[in-house]
C-alpha positions as CSV (number, residue, x, y, z in Angstrom):
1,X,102.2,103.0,66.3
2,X,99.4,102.6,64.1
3,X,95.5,103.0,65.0
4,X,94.5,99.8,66.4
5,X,97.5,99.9,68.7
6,X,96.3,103.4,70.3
7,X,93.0,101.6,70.6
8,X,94.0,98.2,72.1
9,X,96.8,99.8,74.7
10,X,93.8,101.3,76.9
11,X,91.8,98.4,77.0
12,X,94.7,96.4,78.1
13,X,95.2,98.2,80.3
14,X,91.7,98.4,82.1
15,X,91.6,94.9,82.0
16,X,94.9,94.6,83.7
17,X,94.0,96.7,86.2
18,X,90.3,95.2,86.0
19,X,91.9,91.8,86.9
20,X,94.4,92.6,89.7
21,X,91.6,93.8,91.5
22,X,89.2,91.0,91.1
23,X,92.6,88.8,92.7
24,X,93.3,91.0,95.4
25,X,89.9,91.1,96.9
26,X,89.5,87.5,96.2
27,X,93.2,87.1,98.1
28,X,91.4,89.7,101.1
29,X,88.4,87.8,101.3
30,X,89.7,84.6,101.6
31,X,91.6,84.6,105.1
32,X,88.4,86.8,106.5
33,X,85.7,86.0,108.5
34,X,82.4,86.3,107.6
35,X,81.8,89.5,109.8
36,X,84.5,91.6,108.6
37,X,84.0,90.7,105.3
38,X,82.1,94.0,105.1
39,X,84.9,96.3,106.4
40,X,86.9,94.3,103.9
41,X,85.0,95.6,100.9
42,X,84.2,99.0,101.9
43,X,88.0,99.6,102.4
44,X,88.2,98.1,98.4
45,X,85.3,100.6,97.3
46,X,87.4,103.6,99.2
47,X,90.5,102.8,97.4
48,X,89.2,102.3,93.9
49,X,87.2,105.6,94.7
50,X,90.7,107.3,95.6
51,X,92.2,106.4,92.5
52,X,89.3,107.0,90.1
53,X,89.1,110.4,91.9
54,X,85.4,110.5,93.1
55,X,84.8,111.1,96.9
56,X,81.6,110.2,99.2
């Protein structure tokens, strides 16, 4: 592979991953009511922080 391909692969892939995410809290939020809404996101913001590896 030449240069721009090691470049491009990563950025891909973050935006990949960058839009699954974006769908499946739009997916969560949609059959939610407005008061659990909040429990909906904090349990987004624990996963993401599980798999970036940072803890509270």
């Amino acid at each position: 592979m030449d240069v721009t391909a090691w470049a491009l692969v990563p950025v891909v892939a973050l935006l990949i991953v960058a839009t699954m995410t974006v769908l499946i809290v739009g997916m969560a939020m949609k059959g939610t009511t407005s008061r659990d809404r909040a429990t909906v996101l904090r349990a987004v913001a624990d996963v993401l922080r599980a798999v970036h590896g940072r803890r509270r």
